[in-house]
C-alpha positions as CSV (number, residue, x, y, z in Angstrom):
1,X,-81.0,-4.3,24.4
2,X,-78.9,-5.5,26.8
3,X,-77.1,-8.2,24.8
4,X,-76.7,-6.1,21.9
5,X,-75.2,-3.6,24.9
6,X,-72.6,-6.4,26.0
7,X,-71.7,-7.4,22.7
8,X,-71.1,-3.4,22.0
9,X,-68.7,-3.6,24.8
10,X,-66.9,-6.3,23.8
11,X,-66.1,-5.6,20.7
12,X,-64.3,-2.5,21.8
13,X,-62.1,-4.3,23.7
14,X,-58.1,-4.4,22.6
15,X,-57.9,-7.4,21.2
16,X,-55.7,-10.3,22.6
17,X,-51.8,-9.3,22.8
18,X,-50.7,-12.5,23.6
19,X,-49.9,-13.4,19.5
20,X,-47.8,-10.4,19.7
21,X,-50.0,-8.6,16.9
22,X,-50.4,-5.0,17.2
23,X,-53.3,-3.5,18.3
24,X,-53.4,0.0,16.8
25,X,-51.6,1.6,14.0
26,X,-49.8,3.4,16.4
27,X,-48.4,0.8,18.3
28,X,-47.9,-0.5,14.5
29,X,-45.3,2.5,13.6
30,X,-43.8,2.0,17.7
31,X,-42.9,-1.5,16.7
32,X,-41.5,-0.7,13.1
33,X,-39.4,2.3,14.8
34,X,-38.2,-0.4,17.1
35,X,-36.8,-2.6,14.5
36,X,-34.4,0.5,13.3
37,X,-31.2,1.4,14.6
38,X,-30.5,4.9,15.2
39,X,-27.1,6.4,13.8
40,X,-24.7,9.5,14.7
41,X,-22.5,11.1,12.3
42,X,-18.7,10.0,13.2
43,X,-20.3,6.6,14.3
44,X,-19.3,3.1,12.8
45,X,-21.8,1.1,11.6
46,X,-21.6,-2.9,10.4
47,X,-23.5,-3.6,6.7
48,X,-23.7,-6.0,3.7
49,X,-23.4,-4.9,0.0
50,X,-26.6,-4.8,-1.6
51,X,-26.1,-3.1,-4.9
52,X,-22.6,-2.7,-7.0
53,X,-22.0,-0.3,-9.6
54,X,-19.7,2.1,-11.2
55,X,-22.2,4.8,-10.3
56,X,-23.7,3.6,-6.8
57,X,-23.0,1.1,-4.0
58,X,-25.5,0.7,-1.5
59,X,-25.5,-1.3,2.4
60,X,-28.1,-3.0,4.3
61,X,-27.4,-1.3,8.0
62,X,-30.7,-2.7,9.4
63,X,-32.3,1.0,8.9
64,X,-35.3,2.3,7.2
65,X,-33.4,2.6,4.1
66,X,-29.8,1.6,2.3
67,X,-27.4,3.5,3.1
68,X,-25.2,5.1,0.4
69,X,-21.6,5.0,0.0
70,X,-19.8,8.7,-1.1
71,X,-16.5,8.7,-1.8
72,X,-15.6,11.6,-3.2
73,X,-12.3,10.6,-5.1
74,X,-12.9,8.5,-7.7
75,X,-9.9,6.0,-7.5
76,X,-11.3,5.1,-4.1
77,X,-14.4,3.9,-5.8
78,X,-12.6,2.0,-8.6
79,X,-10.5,0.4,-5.6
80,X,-13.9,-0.9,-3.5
81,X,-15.7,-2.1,-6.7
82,X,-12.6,-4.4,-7.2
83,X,-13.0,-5.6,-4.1
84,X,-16.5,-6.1,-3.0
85,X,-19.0,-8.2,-4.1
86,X,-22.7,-8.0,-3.4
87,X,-23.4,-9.9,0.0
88,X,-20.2,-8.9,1.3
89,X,-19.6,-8.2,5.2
90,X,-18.2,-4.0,5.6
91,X,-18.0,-2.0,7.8
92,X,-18.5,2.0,7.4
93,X,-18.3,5.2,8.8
94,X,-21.3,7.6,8.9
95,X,-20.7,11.2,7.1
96,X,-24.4,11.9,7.4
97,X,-27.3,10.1,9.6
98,X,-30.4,11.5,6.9
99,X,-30.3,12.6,4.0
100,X,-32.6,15.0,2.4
101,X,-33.7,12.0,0.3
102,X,-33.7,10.3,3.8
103,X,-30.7,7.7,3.2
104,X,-27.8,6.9,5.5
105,X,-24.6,8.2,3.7
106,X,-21.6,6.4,4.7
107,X,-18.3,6.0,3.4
108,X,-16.2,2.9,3.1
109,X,-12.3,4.6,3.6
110,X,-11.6,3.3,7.0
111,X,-12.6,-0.2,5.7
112,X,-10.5,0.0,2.3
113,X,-7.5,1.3,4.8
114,X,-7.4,-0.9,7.1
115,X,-7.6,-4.0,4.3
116,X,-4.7,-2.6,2.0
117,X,-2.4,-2.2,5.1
118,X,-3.6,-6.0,6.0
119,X,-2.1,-7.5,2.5
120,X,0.8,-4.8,2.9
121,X,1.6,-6.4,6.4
122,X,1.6,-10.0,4.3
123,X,3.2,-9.3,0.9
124,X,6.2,-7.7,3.4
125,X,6.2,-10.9,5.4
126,X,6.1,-12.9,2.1
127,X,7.9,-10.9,0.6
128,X,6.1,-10.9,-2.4
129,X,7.2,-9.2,-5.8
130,X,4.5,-6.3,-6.3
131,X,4.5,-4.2,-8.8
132,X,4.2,0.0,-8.5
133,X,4.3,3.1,-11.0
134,X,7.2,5.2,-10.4
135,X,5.4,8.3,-10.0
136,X,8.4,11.1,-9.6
137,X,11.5,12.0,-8.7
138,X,12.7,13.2,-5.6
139,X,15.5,14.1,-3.7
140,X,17.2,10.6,-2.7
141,X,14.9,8.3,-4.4
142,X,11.5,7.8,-6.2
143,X,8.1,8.3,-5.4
144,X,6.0,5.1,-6.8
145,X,2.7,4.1,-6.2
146,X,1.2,0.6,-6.2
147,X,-2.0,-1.0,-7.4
148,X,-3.8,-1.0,-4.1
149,X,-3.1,3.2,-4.7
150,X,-0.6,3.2,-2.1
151,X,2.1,5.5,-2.4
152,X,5.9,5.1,-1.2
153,X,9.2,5.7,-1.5
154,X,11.7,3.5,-3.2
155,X,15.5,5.3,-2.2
156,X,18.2,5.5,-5.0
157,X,20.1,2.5,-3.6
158,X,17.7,0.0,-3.7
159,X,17.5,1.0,-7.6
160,X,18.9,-2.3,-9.6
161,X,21.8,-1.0,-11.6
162,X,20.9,-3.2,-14.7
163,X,17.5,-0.7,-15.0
164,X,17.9,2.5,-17.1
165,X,17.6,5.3,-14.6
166,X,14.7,7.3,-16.6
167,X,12.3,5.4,-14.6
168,X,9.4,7.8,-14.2
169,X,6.4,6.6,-16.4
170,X,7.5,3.0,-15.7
171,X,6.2,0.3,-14.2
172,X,8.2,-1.9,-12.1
173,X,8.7,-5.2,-10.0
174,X,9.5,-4.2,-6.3
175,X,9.6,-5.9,-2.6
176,X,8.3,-4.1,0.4
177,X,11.3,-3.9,2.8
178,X,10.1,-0.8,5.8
179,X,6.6,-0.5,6.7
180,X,5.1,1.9,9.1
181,X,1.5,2.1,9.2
182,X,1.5,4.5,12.1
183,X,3.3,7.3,10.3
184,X,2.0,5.5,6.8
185,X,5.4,5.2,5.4
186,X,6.4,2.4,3.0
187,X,9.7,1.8,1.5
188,X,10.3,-0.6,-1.7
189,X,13.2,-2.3,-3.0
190,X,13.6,-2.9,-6.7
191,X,17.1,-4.5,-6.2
192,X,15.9,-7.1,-4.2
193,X,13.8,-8.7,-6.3
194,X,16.6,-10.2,-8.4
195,X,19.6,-10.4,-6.0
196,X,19.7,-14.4,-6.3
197,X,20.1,-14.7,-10.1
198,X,22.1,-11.5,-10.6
199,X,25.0,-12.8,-8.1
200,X,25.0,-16.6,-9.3
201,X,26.3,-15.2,-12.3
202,X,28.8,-12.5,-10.6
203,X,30.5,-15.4,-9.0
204,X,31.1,-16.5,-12.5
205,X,32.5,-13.7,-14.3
206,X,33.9,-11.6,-11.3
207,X,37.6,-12.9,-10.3
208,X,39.6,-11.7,-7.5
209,X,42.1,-9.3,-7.9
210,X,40.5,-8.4,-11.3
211,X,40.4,-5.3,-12.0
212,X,37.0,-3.4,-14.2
213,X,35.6,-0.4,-14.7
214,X,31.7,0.8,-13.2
215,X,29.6,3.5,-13.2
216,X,28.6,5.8,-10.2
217,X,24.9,5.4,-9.9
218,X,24.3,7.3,-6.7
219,X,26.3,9.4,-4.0
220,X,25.0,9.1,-0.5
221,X,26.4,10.4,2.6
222,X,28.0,7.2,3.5
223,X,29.1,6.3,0.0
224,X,28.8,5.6,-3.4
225,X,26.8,2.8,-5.0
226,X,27.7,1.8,-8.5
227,X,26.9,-0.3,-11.5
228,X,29.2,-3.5,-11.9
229,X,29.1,-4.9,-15.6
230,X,28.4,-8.3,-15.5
231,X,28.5,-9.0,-19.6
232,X,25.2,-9.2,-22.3
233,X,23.6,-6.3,-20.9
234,X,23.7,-7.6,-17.0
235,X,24.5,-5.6,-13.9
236,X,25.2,-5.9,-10.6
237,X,24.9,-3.1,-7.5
238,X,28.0,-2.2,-5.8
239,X,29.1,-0.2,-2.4
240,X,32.5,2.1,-2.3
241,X,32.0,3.3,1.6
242,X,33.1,6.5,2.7
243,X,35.8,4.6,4.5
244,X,37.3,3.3,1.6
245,X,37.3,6.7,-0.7
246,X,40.9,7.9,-0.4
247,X,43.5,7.2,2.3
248,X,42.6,10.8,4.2
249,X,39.4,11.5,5.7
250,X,36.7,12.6,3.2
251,X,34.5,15.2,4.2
252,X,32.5,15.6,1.3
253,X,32.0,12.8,-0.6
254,X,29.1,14.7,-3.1
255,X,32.2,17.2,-4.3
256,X,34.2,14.1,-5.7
257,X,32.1,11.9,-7.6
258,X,28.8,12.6,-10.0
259,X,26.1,10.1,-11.0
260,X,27.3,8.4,-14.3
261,X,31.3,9.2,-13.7
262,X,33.6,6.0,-14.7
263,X,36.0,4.7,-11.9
264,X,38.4,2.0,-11.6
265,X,37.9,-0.9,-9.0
266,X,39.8,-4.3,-7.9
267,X,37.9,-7.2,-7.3
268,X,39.1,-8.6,-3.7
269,X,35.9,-10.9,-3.1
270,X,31.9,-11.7,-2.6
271,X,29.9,-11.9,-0.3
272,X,26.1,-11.9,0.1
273,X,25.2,-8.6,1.6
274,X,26.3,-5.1,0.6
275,X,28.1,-4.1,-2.3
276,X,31.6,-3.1,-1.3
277,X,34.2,-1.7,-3.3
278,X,37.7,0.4,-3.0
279,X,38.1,3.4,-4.8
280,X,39.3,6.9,-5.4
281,X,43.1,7.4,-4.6
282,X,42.6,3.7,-2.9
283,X,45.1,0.7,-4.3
284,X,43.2,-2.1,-3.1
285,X,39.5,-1.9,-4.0
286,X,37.1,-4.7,-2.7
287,X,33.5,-5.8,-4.3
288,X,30.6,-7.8,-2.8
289,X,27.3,-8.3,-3.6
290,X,24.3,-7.2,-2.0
């Protein structure tokens, strides 16, 4: 009896932790508990891409569960799915810790942000040709909006003259030239995407002293840019500055010129920078080439 006692005993006894096994179920579920992290609403969390789809992306963020993505507006998820492949490294924002279905929801905005201003930063520095939908117009300018579903402004002078001016609807080739991520303001420029070609052949066809006819394409506080004909459907951008309007001092340069009046202009030289002409009740008109 007393054997069968001592065996009774030992058999009771935890078994040996040593192996690291667990001993109970309830130090089981401690363990398991253990290996989850615990998340707060507002908190970012790092994750990997386990599922893809137009309908559903899910993360691995080393929880009890995937955690869903929500975006609400659908261009945001046609923009991630573009960019993401299963396996890939994200980080998200946490909109609600558990579900009722007891997922993670999470979305991806921050991340999409903060990678769309990243190639914004180098396509400015490159000065790569992008190309945006002009959106609307708006006083001074256009509002267009690029691939990546960014939206800027691209101002009536950096316009190219050789484009017909109905421009909403279109699509268009367009350099970023002002960037401001802080106040998220982006500013494009149509005309500088074929400045090179455009004055190789002004040099060509425009002589000093020569005298032509363009077309007002904007009037801005400081002047008026217009459209230089450059023959077989070719134009060039052009500057008359305020200073160079009329011999007396102009005051209001919007009562004396409207977008698509004819003006005459003299030809007295180019130069690669702004457009500058004469004009008005002005003899000697200049021209150079932005």
């Amino acid at each position: 009896m007393e054997e069968n006692s001592n065996r009774k005993v030992q058999n009771s006894k935890p078994a040996n932790t040593s192996s690291g096994h667990a001993t109970s179920m309830a130090e089981l579920l401690q363990r398991q508990k253990a290996s989850f992290i615990s998340v707060k609403k507002g908190e970012t969390v790092k994750g990997r891409v386990t599922k893809l789809s137009p309908t559903e992306i899910l993360l691995d963020i080393s929880g009890k569960a995937n955690a869903v993505v929500l975006e609400k507006e659908k261009r945001l998820m046609k923009q991630l799915l573009g960019m993401l492949k299963v396996g890939d490294e994200v980080t998200a924002s946490v909109l609600n810790p558990e579900s009722d279905l007891g997922y993670t929801v999470v979305s991806l905005r921050r991340f999409l942000e903060e990678n769309v201003w990243k190639k914004l930063e180098e396509q400015k520095k490159a000065q790569e040709k992008i190309s945006v939908l002009v959106r609307e117009n708006t006083k001074g300018g256009y509002i267009v909006e690029a691939q990546n579903t960014i939206t800027g402004f691209l101002p009536n002078s950096h316009i190219s003259a050789s484009q017909n001016q109905q421009l909403v609807g279109k699509t268009i080739e367009v350099v970023i030239v002002e960037l401001d991520r802080e106040n998220k303001k982006v500013i494009f420029s149509q005309k500088a995407v074929s400045g090179d070609a455009d004055l190789k052949k002004a040099k060509t066809v425009l002589k000093s002293g020569s005298k032509l006819t363009v077309t007002v394409i904007n009037v801005t506080s400081f002047g008026i840019f217009v459209s230089v004909p450059l023959g077989e459907g070719t134009f060039i951008d052009g500057l008359i500055h305020i200073s160079e309007v009329a011999w007396d001092k102009v005051e209001n340069i919007a009562s004396m010129f409207n977008q698509g009046q004819e003006i005459e202009v003299v030809v007295m030289g180019l130069s690669y920078g702004i457009c500058r002409f004469g004009g008005g009740g002005r003899e000697g008109l200049g021209w150079g080439e932005v």
